[in-house]
N, C-alpha and C positions, 0 to 999 in steps of 0.2 A: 343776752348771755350766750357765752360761748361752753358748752358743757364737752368737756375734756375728760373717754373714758382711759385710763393709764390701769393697766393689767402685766403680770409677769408668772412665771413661774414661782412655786416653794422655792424661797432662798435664794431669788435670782437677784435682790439687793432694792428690790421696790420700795421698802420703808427709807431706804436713805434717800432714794429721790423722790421723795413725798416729804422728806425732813427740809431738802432742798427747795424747794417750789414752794414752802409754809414760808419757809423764812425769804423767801422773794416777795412774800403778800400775799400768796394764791389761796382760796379759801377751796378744801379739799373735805369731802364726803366719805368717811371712811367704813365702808360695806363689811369690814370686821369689827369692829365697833358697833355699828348697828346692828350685826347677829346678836354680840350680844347685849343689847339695849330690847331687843325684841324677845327673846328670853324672861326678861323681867317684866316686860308689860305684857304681855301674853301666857298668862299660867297655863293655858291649855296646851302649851309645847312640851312644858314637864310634866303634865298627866300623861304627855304622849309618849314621852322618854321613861317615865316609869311603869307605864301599863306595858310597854313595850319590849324594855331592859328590865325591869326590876332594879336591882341597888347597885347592880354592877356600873350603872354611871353617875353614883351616888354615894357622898361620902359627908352621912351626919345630914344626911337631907340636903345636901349642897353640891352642887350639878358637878360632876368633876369631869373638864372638857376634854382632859386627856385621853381619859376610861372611853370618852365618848368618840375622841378625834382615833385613836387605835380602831376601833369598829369601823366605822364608817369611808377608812382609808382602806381599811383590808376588804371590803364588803361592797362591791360597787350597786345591788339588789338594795344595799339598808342604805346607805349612802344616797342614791335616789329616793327614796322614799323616806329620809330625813329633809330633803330640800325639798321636797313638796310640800311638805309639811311647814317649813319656817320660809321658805323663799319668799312666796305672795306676801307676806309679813315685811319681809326686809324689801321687796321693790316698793312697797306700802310707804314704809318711813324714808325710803331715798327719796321718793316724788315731792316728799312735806320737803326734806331737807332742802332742795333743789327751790323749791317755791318760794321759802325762807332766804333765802340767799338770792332770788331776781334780779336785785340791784348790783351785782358780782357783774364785771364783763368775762373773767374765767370762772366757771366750777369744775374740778376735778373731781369724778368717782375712783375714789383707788378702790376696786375690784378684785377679784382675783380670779372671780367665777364672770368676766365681761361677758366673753363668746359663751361662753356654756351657759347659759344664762339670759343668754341674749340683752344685756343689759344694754349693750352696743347699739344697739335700733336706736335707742332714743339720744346717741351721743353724735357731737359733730364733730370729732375728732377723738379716734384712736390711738393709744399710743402702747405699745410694749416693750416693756424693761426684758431683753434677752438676757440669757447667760448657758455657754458650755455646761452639754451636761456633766461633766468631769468633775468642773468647777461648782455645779450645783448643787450636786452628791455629796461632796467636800464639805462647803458652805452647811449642808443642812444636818450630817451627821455630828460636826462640832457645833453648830446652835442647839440642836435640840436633844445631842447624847445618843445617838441611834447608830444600831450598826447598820454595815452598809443596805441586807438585806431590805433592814423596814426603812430604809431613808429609799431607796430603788422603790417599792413599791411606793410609795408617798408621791412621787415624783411620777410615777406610771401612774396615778389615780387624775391625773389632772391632763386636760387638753395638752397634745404634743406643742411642744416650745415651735418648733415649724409653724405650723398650722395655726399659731396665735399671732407669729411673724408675718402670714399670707394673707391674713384676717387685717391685720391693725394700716394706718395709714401712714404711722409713722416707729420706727425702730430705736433705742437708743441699748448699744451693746456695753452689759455690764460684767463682762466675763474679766476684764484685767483692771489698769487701775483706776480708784475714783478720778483722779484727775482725768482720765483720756473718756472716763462716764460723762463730768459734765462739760465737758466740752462739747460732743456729743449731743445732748442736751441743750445747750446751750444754741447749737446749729439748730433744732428743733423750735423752739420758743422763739428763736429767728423769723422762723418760716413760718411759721404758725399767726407772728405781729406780733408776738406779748412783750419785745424790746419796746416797742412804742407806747406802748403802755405805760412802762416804769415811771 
């Protein structure tokens, strides 16, 4: 098995080439999904989230991720000390995924915390989804309704787009249009063998 970690930026267009690579056949491990899969098998997350927050990330007994993702974006102190708390959980259930899927010649971790996280050690190929921060800003204030201020800080809470770039082995620039993405892409998966595959 060839384990392929793919990380990008907030809003930098990563689910569309993860939509891409599905429908190629690529079987893909998705590290947001497993937050929250681990959430539910883990009730000692939300005693940790409520002894800790009380209701404010609680609405009707019901985690509300927003209340939660607002804190933890503004708060780099509570933000680390939430991933301590749920991280070893979520590397927990990526390893089962990864074990389950053996017989795969690609696995994909779409990530978004790879480098920060170090999820990378155990992948053989790196890959990050770029995008101008212009275009990122943009992108993340019409997805999520945010003005610019709190879309800036969302975007400062997370490894510099550089530095994921100087990290990863391979780049695929998704700041213009999809068509010039997968082509891009496509030069990737070239280089990588996964044409020979199909």
């Amino acid at each position: 098995m060839i384990k392929i970690g793919l990380t990008g930026g907030i809003a930098s267009g990563k689910t569309t080439i993860v939509k891409y690579l599905m429908a190629l056949g690529v079987k893909v491990i998705d590290a947001d999904l497993i937050a929250r899969e681990v959430l539910e098998i883990y009730p000692e997350i939300h005693a940790y989230l409520k002894e800790t927050y009380g209701d404010v990330v609680f609405r009707e007994g019901i985690l509300d991720r927003k209340a939660l993702g607002k804190i933890i974006f503004l708060d780099k102190e509570e933000r680390e000390k939430y991933n301590a708390v749920i991280m070893p959980r979520i590397k927990k259930l990526v390893e089962k995924r990864f074990r389950e899927l053996k017989d795969e010649k690609y696995v994909i971790l779409d990530a978004p915390l790879l480098f920060e996280e170090k999820f990378d050690k155990n992948m053989d190929i790196t890959i990050t989804v770029y995008v101008e921060k212009d275009a990122q800003l943009k992108r993340l204030m019409k997805r999520d309704n945010l003005m610019e201020k709190e879309a800036l800080t969302r975007v400062e809470s997370q490894m510099d787009m550089r530095e994921k770039v100087r990290k990863s082995d391979y780049v695929v620039n998704n700041s213009g249009e999809l068509i010039d993405t997968l082509a891009e892409l496509t030069l990737v998966l070239k280089k990588i063998g996964f044409e020979n595959e199909k």
